[in-house]
Every structure is written in C-alpha cells, then in structure tokens.
C-alpha positions in Angstrom: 20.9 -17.1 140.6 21.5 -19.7 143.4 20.3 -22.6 140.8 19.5 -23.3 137.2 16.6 -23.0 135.4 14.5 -26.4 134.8 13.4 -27.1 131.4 9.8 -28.7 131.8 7.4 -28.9 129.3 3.8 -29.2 130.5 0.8 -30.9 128.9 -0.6 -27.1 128.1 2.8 -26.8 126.5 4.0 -24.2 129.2 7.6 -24.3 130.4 8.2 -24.8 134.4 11.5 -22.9 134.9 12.0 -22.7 138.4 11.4 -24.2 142.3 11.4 -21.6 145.2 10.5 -22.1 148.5 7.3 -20.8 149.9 8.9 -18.5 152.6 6.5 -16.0 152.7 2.5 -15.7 151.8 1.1 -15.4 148.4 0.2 -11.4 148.7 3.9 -10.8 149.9 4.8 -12.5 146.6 2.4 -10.5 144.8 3.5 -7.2 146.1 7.2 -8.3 145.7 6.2 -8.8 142.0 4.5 -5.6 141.5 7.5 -4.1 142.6 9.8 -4.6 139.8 9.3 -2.4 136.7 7.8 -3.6 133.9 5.9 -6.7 135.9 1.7 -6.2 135.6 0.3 -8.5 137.6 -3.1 -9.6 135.2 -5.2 -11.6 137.3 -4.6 -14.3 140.8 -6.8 -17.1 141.9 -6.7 -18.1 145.5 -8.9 -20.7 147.5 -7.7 -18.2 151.0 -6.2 -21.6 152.6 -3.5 -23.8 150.5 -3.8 -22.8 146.8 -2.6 -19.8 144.9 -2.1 -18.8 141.1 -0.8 -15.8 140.2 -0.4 -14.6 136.6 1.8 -11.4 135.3 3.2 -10.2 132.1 6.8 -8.9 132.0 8.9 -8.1 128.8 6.1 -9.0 126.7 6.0 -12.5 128.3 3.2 -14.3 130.3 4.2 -15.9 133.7 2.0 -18.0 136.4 3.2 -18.9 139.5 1.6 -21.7 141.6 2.6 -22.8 145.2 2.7 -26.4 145.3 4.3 -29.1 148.3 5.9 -25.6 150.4 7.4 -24.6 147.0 6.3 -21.9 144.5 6.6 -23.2 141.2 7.5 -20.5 138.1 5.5 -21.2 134.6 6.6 -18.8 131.1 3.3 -19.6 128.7 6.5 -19.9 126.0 8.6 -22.8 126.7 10.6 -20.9 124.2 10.7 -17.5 126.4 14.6 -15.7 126.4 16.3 -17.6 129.6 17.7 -14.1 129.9 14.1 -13.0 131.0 13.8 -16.1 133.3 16.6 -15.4 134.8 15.6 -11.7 135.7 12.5 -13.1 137.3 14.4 -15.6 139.2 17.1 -13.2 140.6 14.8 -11.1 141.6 12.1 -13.6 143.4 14.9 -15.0 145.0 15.6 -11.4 146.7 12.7 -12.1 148.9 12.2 -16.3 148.7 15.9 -17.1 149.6 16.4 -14.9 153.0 
C-alpha cells in the first residue's frame, strides 16, 4: 500500500479510508472491482458526464466509492470495518489506479 488509510468520519457516520487518483473511467473501476473474488458490486449511480457512485459488498462489508476533484474517494458504511479489509481493497485498486 503506497499510503495510509485516512480515518474520516462522515456526517452519515461512514468512514472515508482512502484518496486515489482517477486514472481510468468509472466502468474500468467497476470491472476492476468485479474482478477480485468475493467483491459484488450492488448497485452504481452515474450522471454519464462527471459523477459516479459505486457501491459493493466484500467480506461482509459495504463499500461506496465516489469520484470527486480527479480523485476516487473509498467509503466502508462501518467506520469500524477491519483495516485489514481496507487494506485488501486498497492494494488491490491501487493495481489499476497507480500505473
């Protein structure tokens, strides 16, 4: 993992864990995701021209990710989630977001 994991608490009580930058388009993401065993991707809102939300379940966990200022920004619906699991996410976005 290139960097740690943030620690922010949003207003719907969600954690924000990590930054990565927007390198490819939302569907390559979502394929990406769809990839690694054990992800189900549950649902994605898109407006086809800046905005993006993508929602998944892995280990048991819910996940968004939302792409925001040429970033995608990683949510867990626990702020208490297993930083091991975070961590596995990360590593593993970063395979295709950090070339």
């Amino acid at each position: 993992m290139k960097g740690k994991l943030l620690n922010f608490i949003m207003n719907d009580k969600s954690r924000k864990f990590a930054e990565l930058p927007e390198n490819c388009d939302w569907e390559v993401l979502r394929f990406h995701l769809e990839k690694l065993q054990e992800i189900q991707v549950t649902d994605y809102i898109t407006d086809n021209i800046t905005t993006v939300w993508i929602d998944f379940n892995y280990k048991n966990q819910r996940f968004s990710i939302n792409n925001q200022y040429g970033e995608y920004w990683f949510f867990s619906q626990n702020p208490v989630c297993p930083e091991e699991i975070l961590i596995e996410i990360v590593e593993y976005c970063e395979e295709l977001l950090m070339k």
